[in-house]
CHARMM internal coordinates of N, CA and C (Angstrom, degrees):
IC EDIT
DIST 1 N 1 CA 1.4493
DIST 1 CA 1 C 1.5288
ANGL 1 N 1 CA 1 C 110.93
DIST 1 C 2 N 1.3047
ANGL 1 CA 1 C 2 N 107.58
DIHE 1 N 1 CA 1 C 2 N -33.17
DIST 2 N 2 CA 1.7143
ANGL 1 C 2 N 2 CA 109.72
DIHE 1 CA 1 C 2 N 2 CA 172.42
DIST 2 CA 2 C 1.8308
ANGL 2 N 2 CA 2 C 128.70
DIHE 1 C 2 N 2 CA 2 C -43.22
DIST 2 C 3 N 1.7404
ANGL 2 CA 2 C 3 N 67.13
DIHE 2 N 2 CA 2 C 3 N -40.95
DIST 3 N 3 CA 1.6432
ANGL 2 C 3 N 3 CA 77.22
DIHE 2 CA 2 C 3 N 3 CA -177.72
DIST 3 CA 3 C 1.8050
ANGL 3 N 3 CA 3 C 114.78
DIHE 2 C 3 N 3 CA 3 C -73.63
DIST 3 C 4 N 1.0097
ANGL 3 CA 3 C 4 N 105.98
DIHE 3 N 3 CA 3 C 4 N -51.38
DIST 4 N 4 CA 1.9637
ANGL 3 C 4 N 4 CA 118.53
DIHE 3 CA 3 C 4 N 4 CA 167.35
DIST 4 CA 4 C 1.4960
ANGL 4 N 4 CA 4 C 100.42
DIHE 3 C 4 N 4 CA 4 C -39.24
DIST 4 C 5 N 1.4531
ANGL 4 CA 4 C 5 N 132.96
DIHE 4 N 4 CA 4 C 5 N -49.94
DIST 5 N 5 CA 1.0873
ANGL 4 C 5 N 5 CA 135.81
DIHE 4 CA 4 C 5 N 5 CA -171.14
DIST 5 CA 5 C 1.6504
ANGL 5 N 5 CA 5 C 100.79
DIHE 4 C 5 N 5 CA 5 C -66.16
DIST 5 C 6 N 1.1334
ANGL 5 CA 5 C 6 N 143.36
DIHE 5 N 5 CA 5 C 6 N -81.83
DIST 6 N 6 CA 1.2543
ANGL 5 C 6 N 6 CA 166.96
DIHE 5 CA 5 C 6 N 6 CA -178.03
DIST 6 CA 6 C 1.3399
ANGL 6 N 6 CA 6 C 94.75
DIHE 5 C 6 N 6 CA 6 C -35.08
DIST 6 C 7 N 1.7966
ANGL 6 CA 6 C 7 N 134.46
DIHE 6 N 6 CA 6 C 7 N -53.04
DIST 7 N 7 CA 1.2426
ANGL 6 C 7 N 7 CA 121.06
DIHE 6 CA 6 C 7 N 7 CA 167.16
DIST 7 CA 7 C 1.7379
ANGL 7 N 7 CA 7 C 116.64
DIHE 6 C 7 N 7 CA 7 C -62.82
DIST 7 C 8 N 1.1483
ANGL 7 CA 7 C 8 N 111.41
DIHE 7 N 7 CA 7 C 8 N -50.39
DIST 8 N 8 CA 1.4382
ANGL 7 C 8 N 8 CA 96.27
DIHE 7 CA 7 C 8 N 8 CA 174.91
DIST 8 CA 8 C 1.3452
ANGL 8 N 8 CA 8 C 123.76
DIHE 7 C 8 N 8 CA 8 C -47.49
DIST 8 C 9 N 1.7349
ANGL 8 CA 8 C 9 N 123.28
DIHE 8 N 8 CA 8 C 9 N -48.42
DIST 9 N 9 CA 1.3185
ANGL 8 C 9 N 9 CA 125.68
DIHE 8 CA 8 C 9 N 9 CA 176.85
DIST 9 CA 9 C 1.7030
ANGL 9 N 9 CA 9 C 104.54
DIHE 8 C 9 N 9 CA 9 C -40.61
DIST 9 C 10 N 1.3136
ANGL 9 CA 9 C 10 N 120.13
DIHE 9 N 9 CA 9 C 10 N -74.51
DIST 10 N 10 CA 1.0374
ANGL 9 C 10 N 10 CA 127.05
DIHE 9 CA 9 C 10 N 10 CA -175.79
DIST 10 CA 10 C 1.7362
ANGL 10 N 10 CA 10 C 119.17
DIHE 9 C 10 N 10 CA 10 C -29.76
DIST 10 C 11 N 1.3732
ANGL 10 CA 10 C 11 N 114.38
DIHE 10 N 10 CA 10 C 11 N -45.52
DIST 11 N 11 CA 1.3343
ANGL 10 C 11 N 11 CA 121.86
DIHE 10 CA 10 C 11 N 11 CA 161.49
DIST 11 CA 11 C 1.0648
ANGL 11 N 11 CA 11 C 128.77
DIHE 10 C 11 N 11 CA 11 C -36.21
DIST 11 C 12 N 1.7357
ANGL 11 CA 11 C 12 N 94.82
DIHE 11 N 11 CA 11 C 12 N -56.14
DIST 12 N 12 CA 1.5185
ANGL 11 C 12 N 12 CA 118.14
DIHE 11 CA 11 C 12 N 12 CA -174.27
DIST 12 CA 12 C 1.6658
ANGL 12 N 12 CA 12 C 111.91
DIHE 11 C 12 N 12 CA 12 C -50.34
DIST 12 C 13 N 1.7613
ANGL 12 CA 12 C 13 N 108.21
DIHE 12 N 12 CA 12 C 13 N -57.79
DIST 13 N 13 CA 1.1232
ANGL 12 C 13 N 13 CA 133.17
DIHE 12 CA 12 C 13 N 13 CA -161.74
DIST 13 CA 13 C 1.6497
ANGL 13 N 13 CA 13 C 109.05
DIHE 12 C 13 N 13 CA 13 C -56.66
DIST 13 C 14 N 1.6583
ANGL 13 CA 13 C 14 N 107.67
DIHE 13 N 13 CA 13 C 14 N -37.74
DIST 14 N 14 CA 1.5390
ANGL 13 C 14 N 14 CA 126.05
DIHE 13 CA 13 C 14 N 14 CA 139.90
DIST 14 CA 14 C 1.3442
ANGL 14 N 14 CA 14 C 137.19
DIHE 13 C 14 N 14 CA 14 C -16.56
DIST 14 C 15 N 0.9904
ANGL 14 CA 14 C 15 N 91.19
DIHE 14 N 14 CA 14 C 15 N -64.94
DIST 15 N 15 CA 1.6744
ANGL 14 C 15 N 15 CA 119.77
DIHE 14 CA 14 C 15 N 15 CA -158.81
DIST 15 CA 15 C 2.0762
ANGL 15 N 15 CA 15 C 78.80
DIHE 14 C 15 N 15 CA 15 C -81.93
DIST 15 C 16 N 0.8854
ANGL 15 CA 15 C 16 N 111.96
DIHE 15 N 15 CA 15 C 16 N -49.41
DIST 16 N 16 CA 1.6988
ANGL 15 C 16 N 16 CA 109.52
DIHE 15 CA 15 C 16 N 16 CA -169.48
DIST 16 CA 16 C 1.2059
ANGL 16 N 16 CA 16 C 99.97
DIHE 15 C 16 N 16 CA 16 C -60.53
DIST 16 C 17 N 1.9362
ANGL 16 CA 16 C 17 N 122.90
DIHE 16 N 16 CA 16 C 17 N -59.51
DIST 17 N 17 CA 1.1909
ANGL 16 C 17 N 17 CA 106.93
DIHE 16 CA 16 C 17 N 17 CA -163.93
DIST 17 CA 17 C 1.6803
ANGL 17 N 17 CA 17 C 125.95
DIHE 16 C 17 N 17 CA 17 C -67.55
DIST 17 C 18 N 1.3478
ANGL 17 CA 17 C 18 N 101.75
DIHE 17 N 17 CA 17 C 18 N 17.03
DIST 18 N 18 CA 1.9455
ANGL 17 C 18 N 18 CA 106.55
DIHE 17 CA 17 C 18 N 18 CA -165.46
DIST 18 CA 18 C 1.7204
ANGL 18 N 18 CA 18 C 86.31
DIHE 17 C 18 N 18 CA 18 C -113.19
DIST 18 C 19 N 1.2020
ANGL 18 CA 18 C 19 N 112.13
DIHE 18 N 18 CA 18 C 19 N -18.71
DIST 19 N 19 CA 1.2212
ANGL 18 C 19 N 19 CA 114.42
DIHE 18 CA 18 C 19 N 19 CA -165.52
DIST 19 CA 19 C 1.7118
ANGL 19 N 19 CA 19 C 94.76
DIHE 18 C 19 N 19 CA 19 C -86.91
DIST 19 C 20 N 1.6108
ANGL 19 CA 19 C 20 N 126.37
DIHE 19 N 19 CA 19 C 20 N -38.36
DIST 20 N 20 CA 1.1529
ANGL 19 C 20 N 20 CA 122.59
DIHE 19 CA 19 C 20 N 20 CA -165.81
DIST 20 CA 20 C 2.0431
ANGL 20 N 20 CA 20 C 97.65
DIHE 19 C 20 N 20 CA 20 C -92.78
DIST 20 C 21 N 1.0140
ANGL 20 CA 20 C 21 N 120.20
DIHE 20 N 20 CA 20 C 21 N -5.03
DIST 21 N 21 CA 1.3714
ANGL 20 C 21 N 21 CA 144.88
DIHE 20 CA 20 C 21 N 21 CA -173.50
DIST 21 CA 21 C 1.7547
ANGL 21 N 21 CA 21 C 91.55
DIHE 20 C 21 N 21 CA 21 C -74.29
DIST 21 C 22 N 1.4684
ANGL 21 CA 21 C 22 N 106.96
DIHE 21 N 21 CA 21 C 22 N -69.46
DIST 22 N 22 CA 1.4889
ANGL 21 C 22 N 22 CA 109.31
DIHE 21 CA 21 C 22 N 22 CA 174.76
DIST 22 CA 22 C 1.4236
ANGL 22 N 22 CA 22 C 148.26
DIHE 21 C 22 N 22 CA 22 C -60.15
DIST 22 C 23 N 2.1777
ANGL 22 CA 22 C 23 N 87.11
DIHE 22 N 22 CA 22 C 23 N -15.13
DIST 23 N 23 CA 1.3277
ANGL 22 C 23 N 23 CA 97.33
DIHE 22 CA 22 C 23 N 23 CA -165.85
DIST 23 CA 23 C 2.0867
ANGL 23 N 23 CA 23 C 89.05
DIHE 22 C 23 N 23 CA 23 C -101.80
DIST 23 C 24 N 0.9307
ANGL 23 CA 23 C 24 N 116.62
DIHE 23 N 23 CA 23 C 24 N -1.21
DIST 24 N 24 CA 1.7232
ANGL 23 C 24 N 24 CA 108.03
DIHE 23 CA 23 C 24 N 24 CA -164.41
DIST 24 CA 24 C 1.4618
ANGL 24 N 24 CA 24 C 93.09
DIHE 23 C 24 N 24 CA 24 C -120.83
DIST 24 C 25 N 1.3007
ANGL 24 CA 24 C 25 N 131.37
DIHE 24 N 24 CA 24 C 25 N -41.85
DIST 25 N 25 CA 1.4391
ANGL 24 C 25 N 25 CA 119.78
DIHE 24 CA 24 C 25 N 25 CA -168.22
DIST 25 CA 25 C 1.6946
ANGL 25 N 25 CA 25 C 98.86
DIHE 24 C 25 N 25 CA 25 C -132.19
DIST 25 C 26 N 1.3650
ANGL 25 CA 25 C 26 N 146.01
DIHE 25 N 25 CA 25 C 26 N 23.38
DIST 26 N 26 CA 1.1816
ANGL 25 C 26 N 26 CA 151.77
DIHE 25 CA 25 C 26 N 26 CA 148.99
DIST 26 CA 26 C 1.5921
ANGL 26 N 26 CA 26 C 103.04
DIHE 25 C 26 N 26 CA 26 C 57.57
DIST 26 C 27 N 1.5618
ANGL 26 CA 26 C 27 N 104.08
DIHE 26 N 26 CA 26 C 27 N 56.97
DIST 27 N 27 CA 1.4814
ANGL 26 C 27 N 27 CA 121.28
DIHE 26 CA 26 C 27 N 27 CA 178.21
DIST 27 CA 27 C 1.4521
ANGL 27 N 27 CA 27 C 113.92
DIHE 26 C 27 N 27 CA 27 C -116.58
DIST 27 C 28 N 0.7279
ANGL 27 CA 27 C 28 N 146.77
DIHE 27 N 27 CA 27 C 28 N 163.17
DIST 28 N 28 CA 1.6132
ANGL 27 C 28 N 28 CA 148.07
DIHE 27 CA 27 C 28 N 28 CA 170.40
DIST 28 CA 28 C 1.2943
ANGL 28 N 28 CA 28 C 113.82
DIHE 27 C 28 N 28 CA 28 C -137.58
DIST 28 C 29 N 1.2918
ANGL 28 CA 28 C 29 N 132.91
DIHE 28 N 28 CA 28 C 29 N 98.09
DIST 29 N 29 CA 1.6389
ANGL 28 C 29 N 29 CA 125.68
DIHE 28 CA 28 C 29 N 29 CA -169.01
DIST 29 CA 29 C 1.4798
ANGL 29 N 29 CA 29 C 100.24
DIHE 28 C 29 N 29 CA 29 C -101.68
DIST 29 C 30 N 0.9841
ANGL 29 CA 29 C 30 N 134.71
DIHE 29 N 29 CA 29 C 30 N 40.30
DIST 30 N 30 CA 1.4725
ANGL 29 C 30 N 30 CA 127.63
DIHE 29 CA 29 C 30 N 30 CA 165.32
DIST 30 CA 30 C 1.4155
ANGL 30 N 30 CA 30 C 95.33
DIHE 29 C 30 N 30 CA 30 C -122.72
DIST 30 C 31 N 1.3439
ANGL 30 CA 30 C 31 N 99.62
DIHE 30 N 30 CA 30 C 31 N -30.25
DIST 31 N 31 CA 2.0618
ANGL 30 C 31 N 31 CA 98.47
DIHE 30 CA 30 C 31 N 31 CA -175.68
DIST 31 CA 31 C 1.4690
ANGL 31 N 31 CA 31 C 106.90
DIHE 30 C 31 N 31 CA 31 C -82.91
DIST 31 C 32 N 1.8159
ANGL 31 CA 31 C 32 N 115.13
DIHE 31 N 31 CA 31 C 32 N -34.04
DIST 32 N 32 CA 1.5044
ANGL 31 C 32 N 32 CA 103.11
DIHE 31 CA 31 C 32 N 32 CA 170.70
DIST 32 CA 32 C 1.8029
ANGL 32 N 32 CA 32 C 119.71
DIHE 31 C 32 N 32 CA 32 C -59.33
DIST 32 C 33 N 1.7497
ANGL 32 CA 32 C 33 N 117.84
DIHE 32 N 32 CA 32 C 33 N -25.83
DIST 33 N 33 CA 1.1998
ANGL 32 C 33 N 33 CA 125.79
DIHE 32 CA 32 C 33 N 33 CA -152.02
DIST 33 CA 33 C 1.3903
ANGL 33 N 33 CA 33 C 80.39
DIHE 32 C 33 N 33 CA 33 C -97.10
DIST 33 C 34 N 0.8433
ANGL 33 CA 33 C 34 N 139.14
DIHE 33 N 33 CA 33 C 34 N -20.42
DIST 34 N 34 CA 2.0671
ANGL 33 C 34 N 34 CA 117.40
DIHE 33 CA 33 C 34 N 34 CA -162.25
DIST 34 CA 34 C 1.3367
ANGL 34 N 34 CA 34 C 112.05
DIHE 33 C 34 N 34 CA 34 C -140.08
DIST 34 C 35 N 1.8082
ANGL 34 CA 34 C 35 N 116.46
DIHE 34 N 34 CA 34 C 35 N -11.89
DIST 35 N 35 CA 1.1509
ANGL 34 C 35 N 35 CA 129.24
DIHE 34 CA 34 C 35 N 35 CA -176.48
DIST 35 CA 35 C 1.3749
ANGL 35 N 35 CA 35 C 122.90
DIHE 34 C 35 N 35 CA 35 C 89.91
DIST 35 C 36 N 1.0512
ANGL 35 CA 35 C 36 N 122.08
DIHE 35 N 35 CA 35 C 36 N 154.63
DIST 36 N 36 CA 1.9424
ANGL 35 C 36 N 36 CA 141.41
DIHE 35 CA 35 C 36 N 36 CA -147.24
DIST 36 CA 36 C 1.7917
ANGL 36 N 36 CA 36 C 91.86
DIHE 35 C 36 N 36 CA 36 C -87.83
DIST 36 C 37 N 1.1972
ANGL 36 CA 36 C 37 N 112.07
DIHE 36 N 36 CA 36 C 37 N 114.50
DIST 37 N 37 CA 1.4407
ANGL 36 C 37 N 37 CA 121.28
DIHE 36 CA 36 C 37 N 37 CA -179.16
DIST 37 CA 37 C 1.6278
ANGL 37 N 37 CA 37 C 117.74
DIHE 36 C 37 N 37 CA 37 C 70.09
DIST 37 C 38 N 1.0775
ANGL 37 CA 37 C 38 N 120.92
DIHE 37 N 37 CA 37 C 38 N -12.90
DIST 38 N 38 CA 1.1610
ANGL 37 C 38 N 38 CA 106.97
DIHE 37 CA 37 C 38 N 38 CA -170.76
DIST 38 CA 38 C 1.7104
ANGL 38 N 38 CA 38 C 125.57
DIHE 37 C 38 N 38 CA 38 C -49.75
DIST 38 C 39 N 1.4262
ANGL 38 CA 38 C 39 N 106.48
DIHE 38 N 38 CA 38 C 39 N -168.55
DIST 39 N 39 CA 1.4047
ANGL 38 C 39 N 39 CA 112.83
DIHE 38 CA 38 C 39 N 39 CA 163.18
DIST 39 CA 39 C 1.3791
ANGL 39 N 39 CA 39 C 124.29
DIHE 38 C 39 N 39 CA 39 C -38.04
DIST 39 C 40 N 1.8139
ANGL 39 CA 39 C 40 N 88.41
DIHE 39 N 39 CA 39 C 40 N -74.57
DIST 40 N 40 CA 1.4428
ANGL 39 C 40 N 40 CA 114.09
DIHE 39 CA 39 C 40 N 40 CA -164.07
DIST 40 CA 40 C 1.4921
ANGL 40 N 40 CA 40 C 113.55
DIHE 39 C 40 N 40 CA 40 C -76.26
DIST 40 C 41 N 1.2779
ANGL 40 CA 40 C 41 N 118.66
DIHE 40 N 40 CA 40 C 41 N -3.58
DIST 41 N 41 CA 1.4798
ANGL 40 C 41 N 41 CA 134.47
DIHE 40 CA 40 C 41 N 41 CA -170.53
DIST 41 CA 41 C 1.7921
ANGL 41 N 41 CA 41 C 103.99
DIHE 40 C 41 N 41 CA 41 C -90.19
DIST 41 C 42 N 1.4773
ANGL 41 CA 41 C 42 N 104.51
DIHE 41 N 41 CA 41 C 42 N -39.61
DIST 42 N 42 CA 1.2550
ANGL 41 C 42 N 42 CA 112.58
DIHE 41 CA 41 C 42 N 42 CA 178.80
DIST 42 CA 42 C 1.7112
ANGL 42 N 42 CA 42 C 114.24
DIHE 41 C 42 N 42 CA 42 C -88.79
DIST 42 C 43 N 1.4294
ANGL 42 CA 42 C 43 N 125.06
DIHE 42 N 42 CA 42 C 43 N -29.94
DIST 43 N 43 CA 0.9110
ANGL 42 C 43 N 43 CA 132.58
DIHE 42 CA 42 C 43 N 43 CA 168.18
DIST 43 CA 43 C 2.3457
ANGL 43 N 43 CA 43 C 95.38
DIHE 42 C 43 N 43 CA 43 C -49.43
DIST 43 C 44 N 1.2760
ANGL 43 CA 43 C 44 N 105.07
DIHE 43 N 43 CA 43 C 44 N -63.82
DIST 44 N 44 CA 1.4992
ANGL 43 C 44 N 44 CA 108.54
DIHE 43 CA 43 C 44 N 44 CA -172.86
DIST 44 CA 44 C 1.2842
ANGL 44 N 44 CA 44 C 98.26
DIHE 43 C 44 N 44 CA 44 C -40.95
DIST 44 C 45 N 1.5480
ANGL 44 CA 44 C 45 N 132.93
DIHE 44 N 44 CA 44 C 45 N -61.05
DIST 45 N 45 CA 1.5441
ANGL 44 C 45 N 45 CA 136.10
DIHE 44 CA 44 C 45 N 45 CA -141.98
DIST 45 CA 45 C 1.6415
ANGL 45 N 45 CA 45 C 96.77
DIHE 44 C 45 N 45 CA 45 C -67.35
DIST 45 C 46 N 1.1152
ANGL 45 CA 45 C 46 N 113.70
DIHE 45 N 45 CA 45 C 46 N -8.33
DIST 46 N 46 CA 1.6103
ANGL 45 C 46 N 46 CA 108.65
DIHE 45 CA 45 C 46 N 46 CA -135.29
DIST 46 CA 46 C 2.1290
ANGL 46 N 46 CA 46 C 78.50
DIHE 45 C 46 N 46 CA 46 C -126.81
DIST 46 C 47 N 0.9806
ANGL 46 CA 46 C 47 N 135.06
DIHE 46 N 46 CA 46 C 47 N -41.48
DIST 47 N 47 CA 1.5586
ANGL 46 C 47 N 47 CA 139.48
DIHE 46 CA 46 C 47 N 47 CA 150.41
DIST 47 CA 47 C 1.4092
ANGL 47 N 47 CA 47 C 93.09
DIHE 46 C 47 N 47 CA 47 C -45.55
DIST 47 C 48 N 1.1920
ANGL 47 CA 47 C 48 N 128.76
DIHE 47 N 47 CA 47 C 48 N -106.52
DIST 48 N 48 CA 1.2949
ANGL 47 C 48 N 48 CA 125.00
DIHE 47 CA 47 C 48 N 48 CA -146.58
DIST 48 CA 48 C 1.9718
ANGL 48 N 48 CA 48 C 96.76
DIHE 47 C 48 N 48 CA 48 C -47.66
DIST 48 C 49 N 1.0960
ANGL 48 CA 48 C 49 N 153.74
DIHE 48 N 48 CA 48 C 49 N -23.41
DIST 49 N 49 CA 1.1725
ANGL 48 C 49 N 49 CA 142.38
DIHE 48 CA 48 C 49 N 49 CA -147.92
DIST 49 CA 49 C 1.5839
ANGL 49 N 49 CA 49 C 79.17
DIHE 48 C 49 N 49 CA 49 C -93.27
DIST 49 C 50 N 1.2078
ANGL 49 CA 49 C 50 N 130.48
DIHE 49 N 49 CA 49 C 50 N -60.18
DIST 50 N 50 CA 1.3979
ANGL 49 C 50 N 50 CA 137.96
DIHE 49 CA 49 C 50 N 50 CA -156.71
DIST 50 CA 50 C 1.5761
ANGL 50 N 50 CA 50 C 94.26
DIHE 49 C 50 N 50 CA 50 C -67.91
DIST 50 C 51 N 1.1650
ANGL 50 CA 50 C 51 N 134.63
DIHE 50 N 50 CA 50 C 51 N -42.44
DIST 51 N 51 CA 1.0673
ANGL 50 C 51 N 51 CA 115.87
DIHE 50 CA 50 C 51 N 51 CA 157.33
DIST 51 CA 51 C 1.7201
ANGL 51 N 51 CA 51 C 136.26
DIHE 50 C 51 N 51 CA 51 C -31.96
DIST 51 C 52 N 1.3364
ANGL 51 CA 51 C 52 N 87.05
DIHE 51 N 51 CA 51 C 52 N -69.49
DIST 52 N 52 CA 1.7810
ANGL 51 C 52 N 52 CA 115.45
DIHE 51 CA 51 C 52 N 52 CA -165.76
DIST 52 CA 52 C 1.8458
ANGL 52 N 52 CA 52 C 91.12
DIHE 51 C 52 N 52 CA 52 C -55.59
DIST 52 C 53 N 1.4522
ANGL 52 CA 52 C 53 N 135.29
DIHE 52 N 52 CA 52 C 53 N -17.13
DIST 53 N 53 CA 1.1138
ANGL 52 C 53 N 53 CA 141.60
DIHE 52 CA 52 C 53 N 53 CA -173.10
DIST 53 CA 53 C 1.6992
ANGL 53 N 53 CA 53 C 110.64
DIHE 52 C 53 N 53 CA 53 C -92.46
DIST 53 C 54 N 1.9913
ANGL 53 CA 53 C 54 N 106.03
DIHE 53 N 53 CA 53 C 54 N -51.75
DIST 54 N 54 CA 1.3956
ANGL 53 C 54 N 54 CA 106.56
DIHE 53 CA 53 C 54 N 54 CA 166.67
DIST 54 CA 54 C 1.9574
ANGL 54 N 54 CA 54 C 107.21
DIHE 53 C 54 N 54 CA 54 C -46.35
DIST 54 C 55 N 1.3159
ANGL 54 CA 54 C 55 N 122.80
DIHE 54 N 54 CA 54 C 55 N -47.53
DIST 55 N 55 CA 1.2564
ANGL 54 C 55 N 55 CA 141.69
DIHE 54 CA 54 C 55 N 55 CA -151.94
DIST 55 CA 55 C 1.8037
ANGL 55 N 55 CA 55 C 90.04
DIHE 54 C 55 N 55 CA 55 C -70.78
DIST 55 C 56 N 1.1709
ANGL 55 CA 55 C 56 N 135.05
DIHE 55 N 55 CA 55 C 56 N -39.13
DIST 56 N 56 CA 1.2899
ANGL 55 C 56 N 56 CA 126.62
DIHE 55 CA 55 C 56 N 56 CA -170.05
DIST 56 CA 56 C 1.4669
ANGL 56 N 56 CA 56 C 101.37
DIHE 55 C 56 N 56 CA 56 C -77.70
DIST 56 C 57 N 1.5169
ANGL 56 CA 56 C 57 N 111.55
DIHE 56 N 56 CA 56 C 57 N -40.57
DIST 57 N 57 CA 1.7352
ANGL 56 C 57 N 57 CA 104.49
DIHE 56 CA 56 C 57 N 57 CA -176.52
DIST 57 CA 57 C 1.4371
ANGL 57 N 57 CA 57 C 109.79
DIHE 56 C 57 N 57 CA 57 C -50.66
DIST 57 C 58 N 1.6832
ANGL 57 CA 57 C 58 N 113.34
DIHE 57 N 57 CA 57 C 58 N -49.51
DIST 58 N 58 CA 1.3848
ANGL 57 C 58 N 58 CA 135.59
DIHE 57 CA 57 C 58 N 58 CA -165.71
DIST 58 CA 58 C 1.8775
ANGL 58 N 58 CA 58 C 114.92
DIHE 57 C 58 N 58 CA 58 C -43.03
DIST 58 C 59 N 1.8825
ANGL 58 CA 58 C 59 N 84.38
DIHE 58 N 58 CA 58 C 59 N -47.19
DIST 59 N 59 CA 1.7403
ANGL 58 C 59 N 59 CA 111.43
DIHE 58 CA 58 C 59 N 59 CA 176.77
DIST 59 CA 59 C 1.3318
ANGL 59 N 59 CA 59 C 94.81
DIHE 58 C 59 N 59 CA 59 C -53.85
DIST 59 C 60 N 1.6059
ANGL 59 CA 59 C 60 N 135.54
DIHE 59 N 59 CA 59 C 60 N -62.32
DIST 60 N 60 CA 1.3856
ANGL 59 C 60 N 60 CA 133.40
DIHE 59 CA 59 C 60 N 60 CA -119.27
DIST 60 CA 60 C 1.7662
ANGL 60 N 60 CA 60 C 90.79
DIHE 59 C 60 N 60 CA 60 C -104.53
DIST 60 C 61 N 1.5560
ANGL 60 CA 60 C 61 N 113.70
DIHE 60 N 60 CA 60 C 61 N -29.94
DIST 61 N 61 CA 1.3109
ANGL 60 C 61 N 61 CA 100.94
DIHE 60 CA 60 C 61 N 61 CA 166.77
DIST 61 CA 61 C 1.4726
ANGL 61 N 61 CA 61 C 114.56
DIHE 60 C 61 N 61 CA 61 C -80.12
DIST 61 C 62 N 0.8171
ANGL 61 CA 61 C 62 N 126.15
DIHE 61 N 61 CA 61 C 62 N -66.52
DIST 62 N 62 CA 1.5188
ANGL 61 C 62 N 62 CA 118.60
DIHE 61 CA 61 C 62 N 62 CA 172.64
DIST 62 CA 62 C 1.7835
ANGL 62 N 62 CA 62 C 104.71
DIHE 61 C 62 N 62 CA 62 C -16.90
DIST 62 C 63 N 1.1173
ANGL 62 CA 62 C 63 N 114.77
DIHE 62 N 62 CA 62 C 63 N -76.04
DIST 63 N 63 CA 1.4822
ANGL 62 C 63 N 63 CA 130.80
DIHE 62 CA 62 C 63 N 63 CA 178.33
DIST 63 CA 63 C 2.1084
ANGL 63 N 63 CA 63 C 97.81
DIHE 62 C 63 N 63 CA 63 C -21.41
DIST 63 C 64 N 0.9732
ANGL 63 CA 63 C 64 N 98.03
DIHE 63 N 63 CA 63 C 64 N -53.29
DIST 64 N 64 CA 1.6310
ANGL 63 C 64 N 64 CA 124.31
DIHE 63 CA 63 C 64 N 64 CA -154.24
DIST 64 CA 64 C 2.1029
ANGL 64 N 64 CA 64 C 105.24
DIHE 63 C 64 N 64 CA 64 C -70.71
DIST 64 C 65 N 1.6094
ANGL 64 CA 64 C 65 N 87.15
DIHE 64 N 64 CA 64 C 65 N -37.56
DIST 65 N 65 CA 1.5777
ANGL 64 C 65 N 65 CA 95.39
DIHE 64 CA 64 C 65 N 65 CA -179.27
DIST 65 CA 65 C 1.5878
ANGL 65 N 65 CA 65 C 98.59
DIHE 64 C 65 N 65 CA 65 C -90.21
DIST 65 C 66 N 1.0650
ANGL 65 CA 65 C 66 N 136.66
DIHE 65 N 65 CA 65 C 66 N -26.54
DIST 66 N 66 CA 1.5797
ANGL 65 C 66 N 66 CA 130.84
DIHE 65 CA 65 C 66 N 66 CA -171.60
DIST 66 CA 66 C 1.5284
ANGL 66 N 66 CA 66 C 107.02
DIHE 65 C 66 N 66 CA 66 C -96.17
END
COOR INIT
IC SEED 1 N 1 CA 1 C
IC BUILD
């Protein structure tokens, strides 16, 4: 399970830096790499979100055992 965890983070950490990509220099590199609305562009937004959601449970148990 460590490992599933550690790939999602990594996603996550992804999904942030396109997110901080958009918010400082008004770039989008998932939309330059796969294209502006597409399929596969929304399929990504929608991975990393489901991530960043596994990643809060992950926080709150961890939180919960310590």
């Amino acid at each position: 399970m460590e490992t599933i965890q550690k790939i999602l983070l990594v996603i996550t950490i992804i999904g942030a830096i396109n997110w901080g990509l958009i918010g400082i220099l008004d770039f989008d590199l998932v939309a330059m790499l796969f294209g502006d609305g597409g399929l596969f562009t929304r399929v990504i937004y929608t991975l990393v979100g489901i991530c960043g959601l596994v990643n809060i449970g992950i926080l709150f148990n961890h939180l919960e055992t310590n």
